[in-house]
C-alpha positions as CSV (number, residue, x, y, z in Angstrom):
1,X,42.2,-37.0,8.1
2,X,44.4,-39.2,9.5
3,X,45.5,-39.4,13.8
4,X,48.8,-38.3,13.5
5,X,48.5,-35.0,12.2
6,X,47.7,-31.7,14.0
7,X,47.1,-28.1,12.2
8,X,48.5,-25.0,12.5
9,X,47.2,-21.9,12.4
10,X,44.8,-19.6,14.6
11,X,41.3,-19.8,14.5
12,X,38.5,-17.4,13.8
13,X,37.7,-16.3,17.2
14,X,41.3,-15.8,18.5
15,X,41.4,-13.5,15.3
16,X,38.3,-11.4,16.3
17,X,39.7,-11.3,19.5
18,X,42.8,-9.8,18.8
19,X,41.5,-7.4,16.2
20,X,39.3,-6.5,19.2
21,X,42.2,-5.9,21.5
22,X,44.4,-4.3,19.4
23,X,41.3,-1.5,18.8
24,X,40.9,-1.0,22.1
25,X,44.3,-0.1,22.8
26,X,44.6,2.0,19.8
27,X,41.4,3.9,21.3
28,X,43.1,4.8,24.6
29,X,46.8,5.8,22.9
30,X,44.8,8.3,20.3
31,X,42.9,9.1,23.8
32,X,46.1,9.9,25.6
33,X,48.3,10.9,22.7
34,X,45.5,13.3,21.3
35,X,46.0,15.6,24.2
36,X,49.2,15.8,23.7
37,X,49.8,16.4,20.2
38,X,47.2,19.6,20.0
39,X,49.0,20.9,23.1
40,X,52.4,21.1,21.4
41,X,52.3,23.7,19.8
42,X,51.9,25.8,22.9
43,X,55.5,26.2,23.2
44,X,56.1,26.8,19.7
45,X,53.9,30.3,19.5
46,X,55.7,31.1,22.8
47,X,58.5,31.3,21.3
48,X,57.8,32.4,18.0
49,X,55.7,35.6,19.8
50,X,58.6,35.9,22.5
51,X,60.6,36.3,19.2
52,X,58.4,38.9,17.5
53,X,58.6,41.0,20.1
54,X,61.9,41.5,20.6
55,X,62.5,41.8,17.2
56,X,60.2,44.4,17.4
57,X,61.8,46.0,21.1
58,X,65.2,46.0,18.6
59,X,63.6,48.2,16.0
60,X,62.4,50.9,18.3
61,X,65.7,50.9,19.9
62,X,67.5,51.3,16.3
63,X,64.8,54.3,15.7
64,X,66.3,55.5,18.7
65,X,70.0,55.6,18.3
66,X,69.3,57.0,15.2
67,X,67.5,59.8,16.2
68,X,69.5,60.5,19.1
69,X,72.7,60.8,17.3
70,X,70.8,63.0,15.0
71,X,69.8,65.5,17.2
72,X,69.3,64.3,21.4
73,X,67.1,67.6,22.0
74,X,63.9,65.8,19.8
75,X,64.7,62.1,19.9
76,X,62.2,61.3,22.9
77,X,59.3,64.1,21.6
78,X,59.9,62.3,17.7
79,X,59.4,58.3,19.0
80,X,56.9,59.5,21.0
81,X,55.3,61.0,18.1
82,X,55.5,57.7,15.5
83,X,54.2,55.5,18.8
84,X,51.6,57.3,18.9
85,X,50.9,57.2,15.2
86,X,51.5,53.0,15.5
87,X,54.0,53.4,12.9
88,X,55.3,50.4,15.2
89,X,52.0,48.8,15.5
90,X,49.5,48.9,18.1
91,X,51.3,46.2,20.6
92,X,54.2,49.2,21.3
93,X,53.0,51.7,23.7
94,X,55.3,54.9,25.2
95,X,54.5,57.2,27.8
96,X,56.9,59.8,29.5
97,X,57.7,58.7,33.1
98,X,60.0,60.1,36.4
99,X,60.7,58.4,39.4
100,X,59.9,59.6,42.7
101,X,62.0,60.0,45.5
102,X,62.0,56.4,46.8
103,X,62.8,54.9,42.9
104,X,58.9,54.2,42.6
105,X,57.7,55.3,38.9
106,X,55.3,58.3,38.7
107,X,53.5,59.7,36.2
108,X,55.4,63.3,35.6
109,X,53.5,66.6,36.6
110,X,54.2,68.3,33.2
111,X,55.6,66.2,30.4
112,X,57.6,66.1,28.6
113,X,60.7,64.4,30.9
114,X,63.8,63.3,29.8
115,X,63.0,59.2,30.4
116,X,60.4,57.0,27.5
117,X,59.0,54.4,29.1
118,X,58.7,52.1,25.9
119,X,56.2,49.1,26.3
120,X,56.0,45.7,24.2
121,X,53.0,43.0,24.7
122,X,52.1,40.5,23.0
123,X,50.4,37.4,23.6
124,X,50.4,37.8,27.5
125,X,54.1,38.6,27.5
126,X,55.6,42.2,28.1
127,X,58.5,43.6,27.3
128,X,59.8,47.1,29.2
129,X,62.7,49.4,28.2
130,X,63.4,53.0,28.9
131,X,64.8,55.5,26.7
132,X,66.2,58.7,28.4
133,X,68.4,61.6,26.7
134,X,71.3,60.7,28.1
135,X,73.5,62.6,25.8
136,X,74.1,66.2,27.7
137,X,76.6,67.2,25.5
138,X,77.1,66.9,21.8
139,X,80.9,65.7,21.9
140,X,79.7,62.8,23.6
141,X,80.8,59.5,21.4
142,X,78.4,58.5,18.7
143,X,76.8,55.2,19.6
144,X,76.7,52.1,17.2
145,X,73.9,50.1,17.0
């Protein structure tokens, strides 16, 4: 070797200690990034049960219209009826309902009333519609749904 010439390169331990380093880091990002990546899909089956449900919410409401422009004198008694046979499934629940005198809901002395509390849960999540017969005469329009 002559003096005048120097070589470049790196050597064996500032290899092993980069290797080193770089593992180390990658540890603590799959550490911190772990966490995050399972949790993500939280939000998605939020949605996709928030979804669900309503899709479900519009179904009994489409039973509904139905069956009230049918005939409004057994529209309540006949959703009541397939709710309580789950032909909606067991996360849709109905019960008759009447409202006191200070608006507070009570459970009716003899049912049935002219208001379906109609109930939708699902993952934690609840969704609440009532169905009444609001039709009191039969020339009253048709409704679209």
């Amino acid at each position: 070797m002559t003096a005048g010439t120097t070589q470049r390169g790196f050597t064996l331990i500032e290899i092993i200690v980069t290797i080193l380093l770089g593992s180390i880091l990658a540890a603590l990002m799959f550490q911190f990034m772990g966490t995050a990546l399972t949790g993500s899909s939280g939000p998605v089956n939020i949605v996709r049960d928030s979804a669900d449900m309503e899709a479900l919410m519009e179904e009994v409401i489409a039973d509904y219209v139905k069956r009230i422009n049918a005939n409004p004198a057994t529209a309540l008694a006949l959703m009541k009826t397939d709710a309580d046979a789950l032909v909606y499934g067991s996360e849709v629940t109905m019960a008759y309902i009447e409202f006191d005198g200070s608006g507070n809901e009570a459970v009716p002395a003899s049912p049935p009333t002219d208001t379906l509390k109609v109930t939708v849960q699902s993952a934690g999540h609840t969704l609440v519609t009532l169905l009444t017969n609001s039709r009191a005469q039969t020339d009253d329009p048709v409704s679209k749904y």
